[in-house]
Legacy VTK file of the C-alpha trace (Angstrom):
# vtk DataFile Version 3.0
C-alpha trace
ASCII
DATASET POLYDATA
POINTS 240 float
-28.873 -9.306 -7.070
-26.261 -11.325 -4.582
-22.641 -10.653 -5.982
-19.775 -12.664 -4.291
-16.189 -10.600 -3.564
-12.863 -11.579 -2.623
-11.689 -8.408 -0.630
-9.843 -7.108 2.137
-11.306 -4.825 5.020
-9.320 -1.602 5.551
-12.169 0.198 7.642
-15.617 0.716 9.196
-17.626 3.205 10.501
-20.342 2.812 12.831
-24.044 4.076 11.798
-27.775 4.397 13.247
-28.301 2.534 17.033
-26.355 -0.995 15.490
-25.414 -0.964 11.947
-21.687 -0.429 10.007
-20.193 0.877 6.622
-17.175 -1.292 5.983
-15.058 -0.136 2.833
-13.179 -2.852 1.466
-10.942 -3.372 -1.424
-12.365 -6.362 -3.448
-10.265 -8.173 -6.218
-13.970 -8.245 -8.341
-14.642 -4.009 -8.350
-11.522 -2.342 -6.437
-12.759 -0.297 -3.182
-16.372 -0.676 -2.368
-18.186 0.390 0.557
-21.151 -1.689 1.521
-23.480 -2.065 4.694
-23.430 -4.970 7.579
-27.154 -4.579 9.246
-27.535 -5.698 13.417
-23.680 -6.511 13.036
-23.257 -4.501 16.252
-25.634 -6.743 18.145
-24.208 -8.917 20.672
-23.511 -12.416 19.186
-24.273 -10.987 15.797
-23.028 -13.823 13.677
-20.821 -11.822 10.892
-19.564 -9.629 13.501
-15.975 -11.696 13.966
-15.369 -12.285 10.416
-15.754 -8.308 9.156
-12.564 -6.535 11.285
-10.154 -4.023 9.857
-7.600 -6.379 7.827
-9.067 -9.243 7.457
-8.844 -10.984 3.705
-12.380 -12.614 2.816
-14.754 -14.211 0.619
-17.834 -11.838 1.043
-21.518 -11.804 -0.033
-23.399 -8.895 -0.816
-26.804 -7.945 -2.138
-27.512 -5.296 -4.155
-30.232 -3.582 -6.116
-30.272 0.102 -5.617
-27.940 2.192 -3.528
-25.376 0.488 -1.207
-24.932 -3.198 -1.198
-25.489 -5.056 1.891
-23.450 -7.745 3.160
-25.046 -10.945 3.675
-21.966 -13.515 4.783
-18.587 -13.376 5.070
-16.235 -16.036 4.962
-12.385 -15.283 6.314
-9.658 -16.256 4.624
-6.654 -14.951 6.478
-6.967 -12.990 9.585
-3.215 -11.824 9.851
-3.645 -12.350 13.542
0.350 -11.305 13.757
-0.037 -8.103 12.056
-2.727 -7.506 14.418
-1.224 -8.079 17.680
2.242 -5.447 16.610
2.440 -1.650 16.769
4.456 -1.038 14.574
3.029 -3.574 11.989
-0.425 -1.879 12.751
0.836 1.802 11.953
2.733 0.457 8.840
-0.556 -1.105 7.416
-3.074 1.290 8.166
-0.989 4.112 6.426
-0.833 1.920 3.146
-4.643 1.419 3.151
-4.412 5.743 3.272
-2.295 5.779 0.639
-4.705 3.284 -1.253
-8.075 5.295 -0.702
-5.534 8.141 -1.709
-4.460 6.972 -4.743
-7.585 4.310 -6.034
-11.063 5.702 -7.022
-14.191 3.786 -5.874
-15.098 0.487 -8.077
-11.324 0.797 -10.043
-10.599 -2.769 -10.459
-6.852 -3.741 -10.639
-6.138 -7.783 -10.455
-2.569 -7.024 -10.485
-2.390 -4.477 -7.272
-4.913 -7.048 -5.568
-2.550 -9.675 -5.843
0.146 -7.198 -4.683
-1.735 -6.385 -1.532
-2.605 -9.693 -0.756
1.520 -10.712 -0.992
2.172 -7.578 0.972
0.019 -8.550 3.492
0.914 -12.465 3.864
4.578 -11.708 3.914
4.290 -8.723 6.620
2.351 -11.354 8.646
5.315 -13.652 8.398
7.894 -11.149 8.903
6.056 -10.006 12.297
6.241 -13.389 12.957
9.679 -14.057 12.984
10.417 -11.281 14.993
11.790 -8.819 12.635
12.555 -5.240 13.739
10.611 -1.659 13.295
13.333 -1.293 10.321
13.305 -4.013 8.802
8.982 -3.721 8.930
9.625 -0.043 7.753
11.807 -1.091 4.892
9.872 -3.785 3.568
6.732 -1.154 3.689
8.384 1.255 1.836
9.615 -0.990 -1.048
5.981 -2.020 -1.822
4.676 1.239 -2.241
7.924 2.205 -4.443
5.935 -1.506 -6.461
2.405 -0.111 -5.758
3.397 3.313 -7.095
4.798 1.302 -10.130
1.533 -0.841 -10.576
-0.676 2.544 -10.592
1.534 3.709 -13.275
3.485 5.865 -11.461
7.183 4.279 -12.581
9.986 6.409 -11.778
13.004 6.891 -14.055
16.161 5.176 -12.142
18.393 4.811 -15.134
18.656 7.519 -16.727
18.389 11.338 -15.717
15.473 12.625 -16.620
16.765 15.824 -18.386
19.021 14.530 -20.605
18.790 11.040 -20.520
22.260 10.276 -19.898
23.052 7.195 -17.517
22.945 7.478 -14.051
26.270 7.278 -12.625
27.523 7.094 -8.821
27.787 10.884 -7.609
25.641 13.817 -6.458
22.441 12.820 -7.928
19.129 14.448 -7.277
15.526 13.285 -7.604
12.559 15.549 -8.922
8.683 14.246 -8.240
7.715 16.588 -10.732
9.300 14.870 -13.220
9.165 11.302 -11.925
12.762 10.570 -11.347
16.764 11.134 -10.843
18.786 14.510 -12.120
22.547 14.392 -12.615
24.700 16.932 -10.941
25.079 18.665 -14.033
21.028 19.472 -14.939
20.534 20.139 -11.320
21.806 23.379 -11.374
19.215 24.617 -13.651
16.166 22.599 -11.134
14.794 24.277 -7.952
12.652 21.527 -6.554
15.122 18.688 -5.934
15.896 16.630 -3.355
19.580 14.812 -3.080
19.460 10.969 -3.234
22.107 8.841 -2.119
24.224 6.298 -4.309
22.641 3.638 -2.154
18.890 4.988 -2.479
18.979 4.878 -5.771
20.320 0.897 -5.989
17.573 0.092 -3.330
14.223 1.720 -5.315
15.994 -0.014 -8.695
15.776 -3.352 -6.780
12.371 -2.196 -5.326
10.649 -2.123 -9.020
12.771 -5.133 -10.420
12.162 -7.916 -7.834
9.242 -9.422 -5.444
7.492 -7.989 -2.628
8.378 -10.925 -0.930
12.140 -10.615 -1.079
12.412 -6.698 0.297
12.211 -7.979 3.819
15.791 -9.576 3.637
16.986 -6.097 2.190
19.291 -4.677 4.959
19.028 -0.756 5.366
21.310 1.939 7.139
19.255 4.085 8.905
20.506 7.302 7.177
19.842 5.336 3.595
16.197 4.797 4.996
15.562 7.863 6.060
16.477 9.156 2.699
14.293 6.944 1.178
11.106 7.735 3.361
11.951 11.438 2.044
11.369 10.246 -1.548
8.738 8.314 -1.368
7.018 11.242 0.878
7.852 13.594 -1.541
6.527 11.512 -4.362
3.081 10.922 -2.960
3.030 14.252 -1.816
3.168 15.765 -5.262
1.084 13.017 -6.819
-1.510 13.749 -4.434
-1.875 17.423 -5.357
LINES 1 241
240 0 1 2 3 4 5 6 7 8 9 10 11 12 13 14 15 16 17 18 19 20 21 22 23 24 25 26 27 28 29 30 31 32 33 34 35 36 37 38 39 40 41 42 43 44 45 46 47 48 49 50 51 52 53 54 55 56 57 58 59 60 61 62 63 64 65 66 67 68 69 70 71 72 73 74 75 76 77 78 79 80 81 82 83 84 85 86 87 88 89 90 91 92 93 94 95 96 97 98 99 100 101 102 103 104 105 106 107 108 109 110 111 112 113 114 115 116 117 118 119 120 121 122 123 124 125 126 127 128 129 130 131 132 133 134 135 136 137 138 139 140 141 142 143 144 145 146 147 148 149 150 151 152 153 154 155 156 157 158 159 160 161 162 163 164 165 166 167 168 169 170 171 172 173 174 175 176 177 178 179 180 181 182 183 184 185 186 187 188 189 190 191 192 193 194 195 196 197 198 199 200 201 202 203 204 205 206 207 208 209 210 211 212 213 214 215 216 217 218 219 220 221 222 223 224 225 226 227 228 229 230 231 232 233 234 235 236 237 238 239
């Protein structure tokens, strides 16, 4: 059977003498891994449209065992994103966190759509000739919206404990329990990591607003660095 995906690539892997595995993330059936035969070839056809981010219309057939592609058709090759460092390291480590966090064939039409934004507006932002912070900042606030998507909301308002509000002062944040700690319950918590007055506005606007809109966020370095602790943290203990 020939099945048509819209998808992005986030790798491949070269097998036999001139064959490759590409796993891609497909709006259609979440991550799938399927096969490209000859693509190695010199002046194999579908070799230029099947690169490491690259968002595409893609045609595979498939009746037992792995699919293999048949045509590909780009749709955006993020040629900035490809041509920066910094963008580079920032958008391979969310495709880890993705194979991380999604099972094979989970489709999700609302974190496809989120990737795809993510993507377009990183493009754009490397672009206009925005700095490693700003890049890193607007990173980090869509996984703090990816973490949301996969159901992993933290609690922002309220302190997870008791449940009183949140108030400007020594606050603390627990992964365990998915969110902030007030001074006063902290003193009975081991694991806990101090957040700042600041962090805490910045993941709040993180889970309220668009992807688009986190690269016009400006970031102290200290605030950032705080933040890249949490979210660290986070994935850390959702991972294991």
């Amino acid at each position: 059977m020939e099945y048509k995906y819209q998808g992005v690539i986030f790798s491949k892997i070269d097998v036999g003498e001139v064959d490759r595995i590409y796993s891609i993330y497909t709006l259609e059936a979440g991550i799938i891994r399927v096969l490209a035969k000859g693509v190695r070839k010199p002046n194999a056809k579908l070799a230029g449209n099947l690169e490491p981010i690259t968002y595409l219309e893609i045609f595979v057939v498939k009746n037992k065992g792995m699919g293999k592609i048949i045509g590909a058709i780009p749709l955006n090759n993020f040629s900035q994103i490809k041509e920066n460092i910094v963008s580079l390291e920032n958008i391979f480590y969310v495709f880890n966190i993705f194979n991380q966090l999604i099972t094979q064939e989970e489709q999700d039409a609302q974190v496809f759509n989120f990737l795809i934004v993510f993507l377009i507006s990183l493009d754009e932002l490397t672009l206009s000739g925005k700095n490693e912070i700003k890049i890193t900042i607007f990173t980090v606030g869509f996984l703090f919206k990816l973490l949301s998507a996969l159901g992993y909301e933290l609690q922002m308002q309220e302190c997870v404990n008791c449940l009183q509000k949140i108030t400007p002062r020594e606050n603390y944040f627990n992964s365990a329990k998915g969110g902030i700690i007030c001074p006063k319950c902290s003193a009975r918590e081991i694991r806990k990591i101090k957040i700042n007055d600041e962090t805490i506005k910045l993941i709040r606007i993180f889970l309220n607003n668009k992807i688009e809109n986190f690269g016009k966020l400006k970031v102290e370095p200290n605030i950032l660095n705080n933040l890249k602790i949490i979210l660290n943290d986070y994935l850390h203990w959702i991972n294991n």
